[in-house]
CHARMM-style PDB file with segment names, atoms N, HN, CA, C and O in Angstrom:
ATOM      1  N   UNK     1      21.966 -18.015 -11.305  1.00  0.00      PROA
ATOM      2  CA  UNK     1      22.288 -19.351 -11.734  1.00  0.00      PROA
ATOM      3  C   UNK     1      21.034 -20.090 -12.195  1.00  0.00      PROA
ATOM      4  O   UNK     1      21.249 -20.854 -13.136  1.00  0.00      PROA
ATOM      5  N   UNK     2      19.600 -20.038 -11.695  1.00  0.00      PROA
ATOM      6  HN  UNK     2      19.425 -19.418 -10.930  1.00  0.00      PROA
ATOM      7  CA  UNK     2      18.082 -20.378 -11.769  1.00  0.00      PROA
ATOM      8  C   UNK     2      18.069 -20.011 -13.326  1.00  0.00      PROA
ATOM      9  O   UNK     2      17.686 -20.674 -14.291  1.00  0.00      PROA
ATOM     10  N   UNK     3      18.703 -18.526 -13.227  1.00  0.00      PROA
ATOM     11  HN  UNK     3      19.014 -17.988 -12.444  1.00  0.00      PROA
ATOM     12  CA  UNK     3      17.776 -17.989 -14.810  1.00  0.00      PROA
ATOM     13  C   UNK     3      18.332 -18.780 -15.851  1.00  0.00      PROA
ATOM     14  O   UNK     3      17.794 -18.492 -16.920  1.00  0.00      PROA
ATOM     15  N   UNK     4      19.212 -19.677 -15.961  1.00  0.00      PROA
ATOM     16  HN  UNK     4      19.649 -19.910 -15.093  1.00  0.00      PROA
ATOM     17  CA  UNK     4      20.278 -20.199 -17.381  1.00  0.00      PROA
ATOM     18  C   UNK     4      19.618 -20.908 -17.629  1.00  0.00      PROA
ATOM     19  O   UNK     4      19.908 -21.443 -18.699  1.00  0.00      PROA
ATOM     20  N   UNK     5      18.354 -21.447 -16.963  1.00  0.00      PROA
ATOM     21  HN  UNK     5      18.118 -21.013 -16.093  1.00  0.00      PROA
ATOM     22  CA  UNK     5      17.603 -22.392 -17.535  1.00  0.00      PROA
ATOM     23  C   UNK     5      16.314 -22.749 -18.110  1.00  0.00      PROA
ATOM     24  O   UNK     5      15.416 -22.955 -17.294  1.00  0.00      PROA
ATOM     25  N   UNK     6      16.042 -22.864 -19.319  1.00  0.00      PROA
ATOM     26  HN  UNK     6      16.771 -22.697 -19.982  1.00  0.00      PROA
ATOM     27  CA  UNK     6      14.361 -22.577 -19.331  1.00  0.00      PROA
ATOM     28  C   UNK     6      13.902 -24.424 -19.304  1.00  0.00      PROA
ATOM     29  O   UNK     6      14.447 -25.507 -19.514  1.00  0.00      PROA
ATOM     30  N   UNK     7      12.755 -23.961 -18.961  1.00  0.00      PROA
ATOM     31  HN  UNK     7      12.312 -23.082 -18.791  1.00  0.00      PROA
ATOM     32  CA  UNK     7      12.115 -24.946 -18.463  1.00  0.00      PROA
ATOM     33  C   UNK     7      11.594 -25.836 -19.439  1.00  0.00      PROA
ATOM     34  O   UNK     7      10.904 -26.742 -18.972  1.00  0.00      PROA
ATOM     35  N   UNK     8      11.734 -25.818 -20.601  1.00  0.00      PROA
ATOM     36  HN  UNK     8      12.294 -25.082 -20.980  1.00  0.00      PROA
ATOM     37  CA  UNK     8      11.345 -26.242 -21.786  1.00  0.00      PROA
ATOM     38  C   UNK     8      12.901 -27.296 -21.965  1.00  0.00      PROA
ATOM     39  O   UNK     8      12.974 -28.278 -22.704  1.00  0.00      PROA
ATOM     40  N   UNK     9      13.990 -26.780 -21.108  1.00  0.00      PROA
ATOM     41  HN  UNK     9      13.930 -25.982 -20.507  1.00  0.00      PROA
ATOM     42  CA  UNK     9      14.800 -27.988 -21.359  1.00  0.00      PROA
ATOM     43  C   UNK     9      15.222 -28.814 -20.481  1.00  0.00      PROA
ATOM     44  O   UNK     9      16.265 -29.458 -20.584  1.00  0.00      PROA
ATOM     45  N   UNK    10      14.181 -28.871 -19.240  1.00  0.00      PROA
ATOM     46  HN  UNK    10      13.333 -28.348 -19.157  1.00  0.00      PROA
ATOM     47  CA  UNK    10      14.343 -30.035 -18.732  1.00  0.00      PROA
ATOM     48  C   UNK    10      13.372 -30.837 -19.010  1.00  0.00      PROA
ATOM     49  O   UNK    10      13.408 -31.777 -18.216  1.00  0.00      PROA
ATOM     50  N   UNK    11      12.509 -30.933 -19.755  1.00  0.00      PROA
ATOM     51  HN  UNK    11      12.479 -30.169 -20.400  1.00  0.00      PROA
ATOM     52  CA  UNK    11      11.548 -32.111 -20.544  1.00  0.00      PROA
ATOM     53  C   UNK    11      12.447 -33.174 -20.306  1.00  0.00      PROA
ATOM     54  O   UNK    11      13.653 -33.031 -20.108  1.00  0.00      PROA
ATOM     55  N   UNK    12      11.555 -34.728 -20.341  1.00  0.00      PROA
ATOM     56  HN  UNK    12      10.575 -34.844 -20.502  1.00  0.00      PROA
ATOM     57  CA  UNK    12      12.376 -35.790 -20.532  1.00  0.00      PROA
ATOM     58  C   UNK    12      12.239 -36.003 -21.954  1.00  0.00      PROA
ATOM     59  O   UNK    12      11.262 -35.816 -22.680  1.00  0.00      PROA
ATOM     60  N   UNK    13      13.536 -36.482 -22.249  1.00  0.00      PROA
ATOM     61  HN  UNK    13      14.329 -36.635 -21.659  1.00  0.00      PROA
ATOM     62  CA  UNK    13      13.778 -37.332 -23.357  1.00  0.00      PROA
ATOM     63  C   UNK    13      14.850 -38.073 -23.470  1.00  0.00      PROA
ATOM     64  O   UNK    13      15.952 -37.524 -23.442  1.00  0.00      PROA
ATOM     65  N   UNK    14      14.750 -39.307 -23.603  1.00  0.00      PROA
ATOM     66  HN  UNK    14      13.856 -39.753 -23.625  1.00  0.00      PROA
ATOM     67  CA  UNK    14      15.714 -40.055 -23.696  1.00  0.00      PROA
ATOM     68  C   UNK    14      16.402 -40.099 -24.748  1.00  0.00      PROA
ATOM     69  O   UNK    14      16.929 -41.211 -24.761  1.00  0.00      PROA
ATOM     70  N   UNK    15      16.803 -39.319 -25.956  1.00  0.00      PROA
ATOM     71  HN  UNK    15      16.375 -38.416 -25.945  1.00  0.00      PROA
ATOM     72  CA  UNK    15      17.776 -39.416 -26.812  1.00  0.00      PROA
ATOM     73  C   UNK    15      18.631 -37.727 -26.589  1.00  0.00      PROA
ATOM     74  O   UNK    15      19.204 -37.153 -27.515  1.00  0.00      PROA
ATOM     75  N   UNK    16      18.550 -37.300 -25.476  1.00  0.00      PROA
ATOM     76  HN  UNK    16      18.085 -37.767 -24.723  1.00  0.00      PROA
ATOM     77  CA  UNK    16      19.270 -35.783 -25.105  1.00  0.00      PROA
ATOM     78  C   UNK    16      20.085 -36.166 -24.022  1.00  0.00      PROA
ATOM     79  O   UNK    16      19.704 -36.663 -22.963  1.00  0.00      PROA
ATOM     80  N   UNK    17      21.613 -35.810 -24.480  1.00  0.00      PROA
ATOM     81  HN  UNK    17      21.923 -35.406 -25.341  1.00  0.00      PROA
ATOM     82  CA  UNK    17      22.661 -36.019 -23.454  1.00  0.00      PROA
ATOM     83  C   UNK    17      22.706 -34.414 -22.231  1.00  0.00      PROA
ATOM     84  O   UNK    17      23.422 -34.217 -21.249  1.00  0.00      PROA
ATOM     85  N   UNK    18      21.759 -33.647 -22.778  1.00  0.00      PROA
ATOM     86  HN  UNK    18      21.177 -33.807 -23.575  1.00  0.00      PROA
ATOM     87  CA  UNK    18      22.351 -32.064 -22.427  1.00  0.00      PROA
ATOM     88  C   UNK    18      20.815 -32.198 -21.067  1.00  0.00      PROA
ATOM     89  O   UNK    18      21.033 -31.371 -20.181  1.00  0.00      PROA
ATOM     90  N   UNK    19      19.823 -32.792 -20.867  1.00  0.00      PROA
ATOM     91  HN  UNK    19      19.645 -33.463 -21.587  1.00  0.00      PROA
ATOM     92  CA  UNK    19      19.117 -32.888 -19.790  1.00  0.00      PROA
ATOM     93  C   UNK    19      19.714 -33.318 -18.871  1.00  0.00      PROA
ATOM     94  O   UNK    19      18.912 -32.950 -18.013  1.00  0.00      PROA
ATOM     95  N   UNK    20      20.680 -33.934 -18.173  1.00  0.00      PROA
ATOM     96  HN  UNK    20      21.332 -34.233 -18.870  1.00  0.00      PROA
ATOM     97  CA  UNK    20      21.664 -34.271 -17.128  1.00  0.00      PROA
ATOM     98  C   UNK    20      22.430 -33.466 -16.745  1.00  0.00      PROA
ATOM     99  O   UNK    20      22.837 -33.666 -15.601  1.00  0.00      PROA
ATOM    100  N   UNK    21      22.856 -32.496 -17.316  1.00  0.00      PROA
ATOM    101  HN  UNK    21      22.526 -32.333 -18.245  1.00  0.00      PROA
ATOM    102  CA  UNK    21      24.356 -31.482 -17.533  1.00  0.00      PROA
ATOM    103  C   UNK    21      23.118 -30.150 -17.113  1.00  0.00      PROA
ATOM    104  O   UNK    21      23.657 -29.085 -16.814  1.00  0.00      PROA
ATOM    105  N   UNK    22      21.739 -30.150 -17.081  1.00  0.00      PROA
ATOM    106  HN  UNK    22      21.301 -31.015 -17.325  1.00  0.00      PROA
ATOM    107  CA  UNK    22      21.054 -29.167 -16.979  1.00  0.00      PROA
ATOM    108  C   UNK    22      20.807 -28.921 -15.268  1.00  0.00      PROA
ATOM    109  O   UNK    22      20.971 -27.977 -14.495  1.00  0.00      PROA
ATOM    110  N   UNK    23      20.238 -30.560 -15.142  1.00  0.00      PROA
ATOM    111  HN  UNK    23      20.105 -31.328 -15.770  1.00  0.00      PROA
ATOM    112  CA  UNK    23      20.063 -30.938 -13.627  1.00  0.00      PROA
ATOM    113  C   UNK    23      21.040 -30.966 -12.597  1.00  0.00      PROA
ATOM    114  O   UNK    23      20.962 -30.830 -11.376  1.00  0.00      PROA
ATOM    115  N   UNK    24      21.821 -31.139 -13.252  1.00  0.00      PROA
ATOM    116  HN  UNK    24      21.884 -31.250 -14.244  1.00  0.00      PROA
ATOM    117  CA  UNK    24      23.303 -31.119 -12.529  1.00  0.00      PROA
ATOM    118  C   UNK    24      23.567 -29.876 -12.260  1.00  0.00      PROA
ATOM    119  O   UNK    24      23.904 -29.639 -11.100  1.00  0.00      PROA
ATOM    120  N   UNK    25      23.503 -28.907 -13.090  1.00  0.00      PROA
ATOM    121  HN  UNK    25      23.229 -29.100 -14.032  1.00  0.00      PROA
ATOM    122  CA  UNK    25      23.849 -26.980 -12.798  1.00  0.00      PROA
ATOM    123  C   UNK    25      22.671 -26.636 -11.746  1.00  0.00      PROA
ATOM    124  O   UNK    25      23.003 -25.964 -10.769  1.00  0.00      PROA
ATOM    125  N   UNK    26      20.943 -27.156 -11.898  1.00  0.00      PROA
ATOM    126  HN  UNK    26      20.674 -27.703 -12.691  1.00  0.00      PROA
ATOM    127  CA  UNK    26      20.575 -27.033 -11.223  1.00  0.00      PROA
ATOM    128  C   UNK    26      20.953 -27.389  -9.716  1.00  0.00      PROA
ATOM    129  O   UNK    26      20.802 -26.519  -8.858  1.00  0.00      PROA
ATOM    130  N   UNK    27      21.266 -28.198  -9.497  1.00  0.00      PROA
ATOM    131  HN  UNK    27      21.388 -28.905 -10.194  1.00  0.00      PROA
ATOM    132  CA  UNK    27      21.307 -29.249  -8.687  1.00  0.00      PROA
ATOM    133  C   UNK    27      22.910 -28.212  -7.502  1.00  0.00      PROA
ATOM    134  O   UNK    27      22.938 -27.888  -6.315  1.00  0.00      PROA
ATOM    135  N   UNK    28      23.563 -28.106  -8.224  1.00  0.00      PROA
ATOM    136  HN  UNK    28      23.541 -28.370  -9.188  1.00  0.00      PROA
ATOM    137  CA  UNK    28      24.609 -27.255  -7.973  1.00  0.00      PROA
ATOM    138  C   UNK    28      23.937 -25.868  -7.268  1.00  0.00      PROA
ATOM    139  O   UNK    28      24.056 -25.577  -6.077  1.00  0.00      PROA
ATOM    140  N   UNK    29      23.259 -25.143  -8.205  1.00  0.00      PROA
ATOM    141  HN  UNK    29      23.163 -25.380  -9.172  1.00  0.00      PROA
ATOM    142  CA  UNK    29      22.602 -23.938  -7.868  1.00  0.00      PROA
ATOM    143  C   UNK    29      22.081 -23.951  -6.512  1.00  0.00      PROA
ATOM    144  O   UNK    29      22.346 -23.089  -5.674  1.00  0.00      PROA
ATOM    145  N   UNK    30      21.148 -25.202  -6.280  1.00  0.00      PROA
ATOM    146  HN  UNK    30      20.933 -25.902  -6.961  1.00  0.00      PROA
ATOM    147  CA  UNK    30      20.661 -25.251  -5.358  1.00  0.00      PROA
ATOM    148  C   UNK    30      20.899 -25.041  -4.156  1.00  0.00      PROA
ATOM    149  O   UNK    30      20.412 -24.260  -3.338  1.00  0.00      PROA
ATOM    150  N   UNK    31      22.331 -26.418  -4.068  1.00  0.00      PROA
ATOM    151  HN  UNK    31      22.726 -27.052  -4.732  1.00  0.00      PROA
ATOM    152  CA  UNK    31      23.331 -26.588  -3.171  1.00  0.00      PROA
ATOM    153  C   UNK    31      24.140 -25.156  -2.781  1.00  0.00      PROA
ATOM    154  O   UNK    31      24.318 -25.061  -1.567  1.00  0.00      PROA
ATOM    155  N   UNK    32      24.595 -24.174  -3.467  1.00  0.00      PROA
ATOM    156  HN  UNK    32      24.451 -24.251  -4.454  1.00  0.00      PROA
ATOM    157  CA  UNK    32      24.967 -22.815  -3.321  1.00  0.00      PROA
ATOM    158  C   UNK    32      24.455 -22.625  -2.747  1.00  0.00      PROA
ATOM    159  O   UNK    32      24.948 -22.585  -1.620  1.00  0.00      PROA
ATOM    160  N   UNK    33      22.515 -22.217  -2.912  1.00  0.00      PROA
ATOM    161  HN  UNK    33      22.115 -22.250  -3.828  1.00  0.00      PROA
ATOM    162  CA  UNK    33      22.032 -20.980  -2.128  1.00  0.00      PROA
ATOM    163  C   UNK    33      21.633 -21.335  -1.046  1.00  0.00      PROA
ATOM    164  O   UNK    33      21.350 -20.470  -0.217  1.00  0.00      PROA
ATOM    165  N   UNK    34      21.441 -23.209  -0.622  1.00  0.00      PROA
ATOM    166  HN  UNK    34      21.671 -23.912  -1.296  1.00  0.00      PROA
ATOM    167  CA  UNK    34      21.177 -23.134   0.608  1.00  0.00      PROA
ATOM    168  C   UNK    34      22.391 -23.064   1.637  1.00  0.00      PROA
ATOM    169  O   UNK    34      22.392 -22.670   2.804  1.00  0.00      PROA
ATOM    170  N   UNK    35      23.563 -23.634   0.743  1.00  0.00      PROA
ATOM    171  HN  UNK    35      23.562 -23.954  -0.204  1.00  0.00      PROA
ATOM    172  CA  UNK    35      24.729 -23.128   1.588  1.00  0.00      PROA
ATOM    173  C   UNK    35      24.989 -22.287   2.229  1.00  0.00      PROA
ATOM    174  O   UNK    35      25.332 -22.322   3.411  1.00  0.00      PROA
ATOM    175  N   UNK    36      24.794 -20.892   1.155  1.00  0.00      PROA
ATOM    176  HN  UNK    36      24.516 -20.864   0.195  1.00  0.00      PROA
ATOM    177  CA  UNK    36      24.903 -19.564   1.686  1.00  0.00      PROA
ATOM    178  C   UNK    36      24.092 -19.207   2.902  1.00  0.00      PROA
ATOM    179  O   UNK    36      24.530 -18.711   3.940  1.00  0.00      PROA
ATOM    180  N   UNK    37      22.753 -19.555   2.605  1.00  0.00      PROA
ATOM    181  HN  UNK    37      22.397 -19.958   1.762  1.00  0.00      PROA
ATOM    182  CA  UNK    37      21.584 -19.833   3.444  1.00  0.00      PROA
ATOM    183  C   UNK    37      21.915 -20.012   5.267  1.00  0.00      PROA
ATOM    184  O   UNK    37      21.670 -19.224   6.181  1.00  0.00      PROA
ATOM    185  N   UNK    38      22.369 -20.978   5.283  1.00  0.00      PROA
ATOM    186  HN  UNK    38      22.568 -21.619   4.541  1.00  0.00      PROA
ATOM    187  CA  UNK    38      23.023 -21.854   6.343  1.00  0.00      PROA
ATOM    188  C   UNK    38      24.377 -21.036   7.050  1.00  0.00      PROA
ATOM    189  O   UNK    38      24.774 -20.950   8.212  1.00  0.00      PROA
ATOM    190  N   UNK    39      24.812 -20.554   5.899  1.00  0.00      PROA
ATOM    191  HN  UNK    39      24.489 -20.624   4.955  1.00  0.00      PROA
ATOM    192  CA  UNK    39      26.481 -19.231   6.601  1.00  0.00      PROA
ATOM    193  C   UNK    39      25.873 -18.528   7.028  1.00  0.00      PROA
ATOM    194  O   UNK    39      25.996 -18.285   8.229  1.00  0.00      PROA
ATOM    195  N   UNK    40      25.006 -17.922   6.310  1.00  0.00      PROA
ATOM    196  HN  UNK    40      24.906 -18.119   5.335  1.00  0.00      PROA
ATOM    197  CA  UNK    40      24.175 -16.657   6.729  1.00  0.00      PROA
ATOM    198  C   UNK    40      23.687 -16.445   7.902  1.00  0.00      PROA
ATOM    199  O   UNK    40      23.918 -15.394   8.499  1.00  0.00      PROA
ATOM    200  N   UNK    41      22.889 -17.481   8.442  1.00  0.00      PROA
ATOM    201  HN  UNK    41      22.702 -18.335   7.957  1.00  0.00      PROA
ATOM    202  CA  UNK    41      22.126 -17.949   9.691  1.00  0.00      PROA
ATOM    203  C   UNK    41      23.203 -18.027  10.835  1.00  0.00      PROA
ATOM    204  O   UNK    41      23.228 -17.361  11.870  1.00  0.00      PROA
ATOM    205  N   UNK    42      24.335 -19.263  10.295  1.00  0.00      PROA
ATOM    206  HN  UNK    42      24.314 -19.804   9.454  1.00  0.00      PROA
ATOM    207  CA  UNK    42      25.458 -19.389  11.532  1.00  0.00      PROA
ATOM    208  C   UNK    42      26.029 -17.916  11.553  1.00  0.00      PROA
ATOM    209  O   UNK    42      25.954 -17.524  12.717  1.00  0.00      PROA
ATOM    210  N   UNK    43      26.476 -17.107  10.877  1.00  0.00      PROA
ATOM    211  HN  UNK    43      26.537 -17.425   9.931  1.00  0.00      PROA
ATOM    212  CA  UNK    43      27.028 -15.469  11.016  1.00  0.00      PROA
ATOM    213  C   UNK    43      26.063 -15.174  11.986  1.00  0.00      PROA
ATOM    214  O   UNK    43      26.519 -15.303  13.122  1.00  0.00      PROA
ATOM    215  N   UNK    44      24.799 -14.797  11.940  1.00  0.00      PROA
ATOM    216  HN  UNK    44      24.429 -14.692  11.018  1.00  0.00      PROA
ATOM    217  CA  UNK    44      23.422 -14.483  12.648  1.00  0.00      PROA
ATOM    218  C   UNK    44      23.506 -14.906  13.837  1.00  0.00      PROA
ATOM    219  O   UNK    44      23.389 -14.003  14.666  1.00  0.00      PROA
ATOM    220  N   UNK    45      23.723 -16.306  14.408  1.00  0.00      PROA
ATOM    221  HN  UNK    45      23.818 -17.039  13.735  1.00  0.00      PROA
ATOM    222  CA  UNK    45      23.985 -16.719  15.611  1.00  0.00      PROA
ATOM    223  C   UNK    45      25.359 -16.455  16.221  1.00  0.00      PROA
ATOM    224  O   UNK    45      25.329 -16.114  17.403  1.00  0.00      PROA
ATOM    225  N   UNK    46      26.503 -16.542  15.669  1.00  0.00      PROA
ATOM    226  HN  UNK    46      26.528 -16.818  14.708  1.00  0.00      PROA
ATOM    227  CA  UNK    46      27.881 -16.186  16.257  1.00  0.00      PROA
ATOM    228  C   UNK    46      27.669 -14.586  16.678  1.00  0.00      PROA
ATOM    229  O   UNK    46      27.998 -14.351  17.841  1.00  0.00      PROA
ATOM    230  N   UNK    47      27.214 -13.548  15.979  1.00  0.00      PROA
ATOM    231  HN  UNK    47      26.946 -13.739  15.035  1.00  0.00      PROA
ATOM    232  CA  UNK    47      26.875 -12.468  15.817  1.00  0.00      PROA
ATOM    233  C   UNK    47      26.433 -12.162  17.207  1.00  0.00      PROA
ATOM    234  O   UNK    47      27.046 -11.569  18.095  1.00  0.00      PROA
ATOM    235  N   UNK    48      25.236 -12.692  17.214  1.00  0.00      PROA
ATOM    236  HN  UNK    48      24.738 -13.174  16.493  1.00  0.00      PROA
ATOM    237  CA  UNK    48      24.407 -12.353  18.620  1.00  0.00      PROA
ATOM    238  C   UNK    48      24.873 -13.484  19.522  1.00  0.00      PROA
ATOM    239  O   UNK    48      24.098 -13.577  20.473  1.00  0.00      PROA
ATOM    240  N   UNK    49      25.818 -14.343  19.572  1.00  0.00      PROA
ATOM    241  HN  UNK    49      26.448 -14.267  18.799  1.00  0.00      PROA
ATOM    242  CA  UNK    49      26.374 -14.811  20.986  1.00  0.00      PROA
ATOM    243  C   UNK    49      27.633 -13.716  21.364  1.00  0.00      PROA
ATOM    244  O   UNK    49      27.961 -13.460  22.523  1.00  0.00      PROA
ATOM    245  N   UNK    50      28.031 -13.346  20.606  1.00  0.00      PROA
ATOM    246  HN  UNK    50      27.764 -13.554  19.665  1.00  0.00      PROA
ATOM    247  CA  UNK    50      29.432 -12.517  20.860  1.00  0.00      PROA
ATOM    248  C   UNK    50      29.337 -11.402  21.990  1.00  0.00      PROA
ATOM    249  O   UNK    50      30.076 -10.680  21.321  1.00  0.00      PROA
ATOM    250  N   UNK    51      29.187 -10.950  22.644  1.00  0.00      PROA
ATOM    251  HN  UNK    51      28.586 -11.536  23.187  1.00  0.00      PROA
ATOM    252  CA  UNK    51      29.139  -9.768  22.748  1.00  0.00      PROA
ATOM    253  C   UNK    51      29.537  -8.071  23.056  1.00  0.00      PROA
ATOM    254  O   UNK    51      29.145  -7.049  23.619  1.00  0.00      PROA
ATOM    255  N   UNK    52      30.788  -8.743  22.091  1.00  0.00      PROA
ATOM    256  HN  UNK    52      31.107  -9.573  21.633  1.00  0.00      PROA
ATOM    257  CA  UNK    52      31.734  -7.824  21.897  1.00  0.00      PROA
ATOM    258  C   UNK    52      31.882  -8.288  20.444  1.00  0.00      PROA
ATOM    259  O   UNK    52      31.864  -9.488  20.167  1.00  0.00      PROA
ATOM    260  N   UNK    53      32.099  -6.861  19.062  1.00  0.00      PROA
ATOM    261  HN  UNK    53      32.113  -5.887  19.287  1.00  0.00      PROA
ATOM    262  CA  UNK    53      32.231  -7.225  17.957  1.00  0.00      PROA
ATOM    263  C   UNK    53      30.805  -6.591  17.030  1.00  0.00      PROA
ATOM    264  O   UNK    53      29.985  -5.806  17.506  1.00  0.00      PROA
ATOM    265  N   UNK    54      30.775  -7.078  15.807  1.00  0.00      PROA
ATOM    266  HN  UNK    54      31.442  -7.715  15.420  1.00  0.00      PROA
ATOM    267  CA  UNK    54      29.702  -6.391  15.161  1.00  0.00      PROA
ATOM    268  C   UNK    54      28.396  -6.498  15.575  1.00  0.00      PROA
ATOM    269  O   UNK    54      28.095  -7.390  16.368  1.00  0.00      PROA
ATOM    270  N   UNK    55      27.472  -5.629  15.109  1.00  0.00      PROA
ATOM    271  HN  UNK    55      27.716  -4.904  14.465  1.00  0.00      PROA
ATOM    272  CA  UNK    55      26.535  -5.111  15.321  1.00  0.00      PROA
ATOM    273  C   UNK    55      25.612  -6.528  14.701  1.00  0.00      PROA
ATOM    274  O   UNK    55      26.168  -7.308  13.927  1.00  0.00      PROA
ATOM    275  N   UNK    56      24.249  -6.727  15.117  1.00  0.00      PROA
ATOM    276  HN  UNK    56      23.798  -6.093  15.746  1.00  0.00      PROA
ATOM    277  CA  UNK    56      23.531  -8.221  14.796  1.00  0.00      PROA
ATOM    278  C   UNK    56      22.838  -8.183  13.659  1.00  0.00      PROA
ATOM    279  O   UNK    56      22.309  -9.192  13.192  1.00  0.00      PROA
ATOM    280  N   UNK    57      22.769  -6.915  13.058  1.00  0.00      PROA
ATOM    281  HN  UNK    57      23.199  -6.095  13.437  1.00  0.00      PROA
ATOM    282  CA  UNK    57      22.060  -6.178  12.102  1.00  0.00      PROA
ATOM    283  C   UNK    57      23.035  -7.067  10.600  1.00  0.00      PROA
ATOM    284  O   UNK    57      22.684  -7.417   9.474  1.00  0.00      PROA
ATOM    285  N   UNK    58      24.440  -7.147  11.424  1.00  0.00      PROA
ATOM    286  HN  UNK    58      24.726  -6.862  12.339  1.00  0.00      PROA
ATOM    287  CA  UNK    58      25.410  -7.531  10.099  1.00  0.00      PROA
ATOM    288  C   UNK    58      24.799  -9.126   9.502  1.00  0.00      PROA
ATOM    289  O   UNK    58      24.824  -9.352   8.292  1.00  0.00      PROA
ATOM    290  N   UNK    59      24.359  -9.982  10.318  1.00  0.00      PROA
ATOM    291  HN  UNK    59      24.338  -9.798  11.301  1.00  0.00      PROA
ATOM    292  CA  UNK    59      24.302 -11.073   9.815  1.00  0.00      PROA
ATOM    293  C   UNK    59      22.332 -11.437   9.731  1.00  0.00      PROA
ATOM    294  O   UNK    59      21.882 -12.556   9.484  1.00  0.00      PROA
ATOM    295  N   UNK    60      21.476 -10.205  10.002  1.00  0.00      PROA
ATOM    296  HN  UNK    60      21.841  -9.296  10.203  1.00  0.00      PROA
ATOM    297  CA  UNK    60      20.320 -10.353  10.011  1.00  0.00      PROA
ATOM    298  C   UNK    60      20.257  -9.401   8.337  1.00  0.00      PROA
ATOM    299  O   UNK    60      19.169  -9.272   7.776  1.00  0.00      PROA
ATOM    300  N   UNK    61      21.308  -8.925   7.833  1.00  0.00      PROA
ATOM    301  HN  UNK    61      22.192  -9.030   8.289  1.00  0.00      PROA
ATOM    302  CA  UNK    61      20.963  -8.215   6.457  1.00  0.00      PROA
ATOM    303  C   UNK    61      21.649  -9.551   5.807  1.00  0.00      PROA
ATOM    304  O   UNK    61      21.044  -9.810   4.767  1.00  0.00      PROA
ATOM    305  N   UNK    62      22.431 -10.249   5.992  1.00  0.00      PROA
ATOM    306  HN  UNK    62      22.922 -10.038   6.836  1.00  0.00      PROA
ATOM    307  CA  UNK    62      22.862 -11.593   5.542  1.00  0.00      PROA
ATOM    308  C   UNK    62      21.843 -12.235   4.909  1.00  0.00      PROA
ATOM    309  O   UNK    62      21.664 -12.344   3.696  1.00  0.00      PROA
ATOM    310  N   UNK    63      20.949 -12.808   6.137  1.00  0.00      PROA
ATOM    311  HN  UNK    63      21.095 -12.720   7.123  1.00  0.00      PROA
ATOM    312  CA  UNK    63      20.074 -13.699   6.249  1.00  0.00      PROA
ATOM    313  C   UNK    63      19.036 -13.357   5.222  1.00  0.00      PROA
ATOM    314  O   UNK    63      18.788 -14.130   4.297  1.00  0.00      PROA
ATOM    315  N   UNK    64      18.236 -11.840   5.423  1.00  0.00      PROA
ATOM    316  HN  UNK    64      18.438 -11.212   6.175  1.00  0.00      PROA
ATOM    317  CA  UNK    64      17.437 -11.341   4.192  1.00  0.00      PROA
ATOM    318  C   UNK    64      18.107 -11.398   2.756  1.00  0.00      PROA
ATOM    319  O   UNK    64      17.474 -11.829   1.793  1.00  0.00      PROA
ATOM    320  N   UNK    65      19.369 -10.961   2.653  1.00  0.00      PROA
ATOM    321  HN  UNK    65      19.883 -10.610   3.436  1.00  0.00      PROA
ATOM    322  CA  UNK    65      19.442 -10.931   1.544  1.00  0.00      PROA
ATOM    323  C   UNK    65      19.419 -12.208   0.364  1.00  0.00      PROA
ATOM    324  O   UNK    65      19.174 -12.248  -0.842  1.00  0.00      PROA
ATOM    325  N   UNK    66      19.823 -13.244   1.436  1.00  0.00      PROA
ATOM    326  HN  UNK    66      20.022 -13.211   2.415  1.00  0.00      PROA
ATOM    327  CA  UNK    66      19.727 -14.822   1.138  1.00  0.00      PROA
ATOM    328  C   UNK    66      18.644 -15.279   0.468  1.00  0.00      PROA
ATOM    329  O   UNK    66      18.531 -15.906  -0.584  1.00  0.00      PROA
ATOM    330  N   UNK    67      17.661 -14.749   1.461  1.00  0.00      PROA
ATOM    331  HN  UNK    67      17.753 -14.239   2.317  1.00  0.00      PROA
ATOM    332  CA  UNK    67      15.968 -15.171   1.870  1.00  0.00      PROA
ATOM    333  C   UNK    67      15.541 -14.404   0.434  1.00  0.00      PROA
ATOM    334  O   UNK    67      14.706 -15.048  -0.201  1.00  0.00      PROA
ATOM    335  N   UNK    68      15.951 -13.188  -0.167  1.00  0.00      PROA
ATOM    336  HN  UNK    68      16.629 -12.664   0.348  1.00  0.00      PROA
ATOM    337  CA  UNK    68      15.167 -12.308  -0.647  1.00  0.00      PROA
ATOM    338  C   UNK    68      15.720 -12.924  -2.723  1.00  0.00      PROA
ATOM    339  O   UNK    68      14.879 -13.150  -3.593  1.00  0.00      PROA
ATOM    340  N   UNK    69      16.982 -13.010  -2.892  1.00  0.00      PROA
ATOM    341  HN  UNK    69      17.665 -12.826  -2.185  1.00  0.00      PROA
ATOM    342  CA  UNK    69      17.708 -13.949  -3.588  1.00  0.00      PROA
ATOM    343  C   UNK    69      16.906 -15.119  -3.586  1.00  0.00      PROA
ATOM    344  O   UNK    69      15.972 -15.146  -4.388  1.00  0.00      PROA
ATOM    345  N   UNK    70      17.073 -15.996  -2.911  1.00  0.00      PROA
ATOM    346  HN  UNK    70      17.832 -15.974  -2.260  1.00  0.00      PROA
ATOM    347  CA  UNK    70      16.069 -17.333  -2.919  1.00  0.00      PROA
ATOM    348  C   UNK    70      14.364 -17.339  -3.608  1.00  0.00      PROA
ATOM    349  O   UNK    70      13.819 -18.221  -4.271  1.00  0.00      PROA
ATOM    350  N   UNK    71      13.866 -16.097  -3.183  1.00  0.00      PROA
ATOM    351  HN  UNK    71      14.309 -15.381  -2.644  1.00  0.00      PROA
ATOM    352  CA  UNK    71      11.915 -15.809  -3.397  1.00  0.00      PROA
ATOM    353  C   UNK    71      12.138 -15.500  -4.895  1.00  0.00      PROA
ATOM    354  O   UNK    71      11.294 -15.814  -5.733  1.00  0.00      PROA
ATOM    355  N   UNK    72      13.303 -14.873  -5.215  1.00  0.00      PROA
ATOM    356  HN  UNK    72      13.990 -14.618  -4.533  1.00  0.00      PROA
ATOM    357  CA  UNK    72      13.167 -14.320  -6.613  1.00  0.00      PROA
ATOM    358  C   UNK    72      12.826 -15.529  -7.775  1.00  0.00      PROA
ATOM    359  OT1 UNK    72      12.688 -15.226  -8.960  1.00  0.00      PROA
TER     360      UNK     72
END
């Protein structure tokens, strides 16, 4: 969702209606991955309070894959 955007079009300018509609997808993007971010982590903790049920590994490959998505 990061890559749709080059950075050359969020310049300001005040006669461009399409810099708002840019920030806004950003802005969205954002909100996604820390969302996911945040599931990821709560899976991670439900995971290892349980202790009966999946393995902790399930919501610690969650968490990386989040983490690893995010660095890119």
């Amino acid at each position: 969702m990061f890559n749709c955007v080059r950075k050359e079009d969020i310049d300001y300018s005040p006669y461009e209606e399409g810099e708002w509609r840019l920030k806004l997808w950003l802005f969205f993007a954002y909100v996604v991955s820390f969302v996911s971010l945040a599931a990821s982590v709560g899976l991670l903790i439900q995971d290892s309070l349980v202790k009966t049920g999946p393995s902790v590994w399930t919501g610690t490959a969650g968490v990386l894959q989040c983490v690893f998505v995010l660095i890119r």
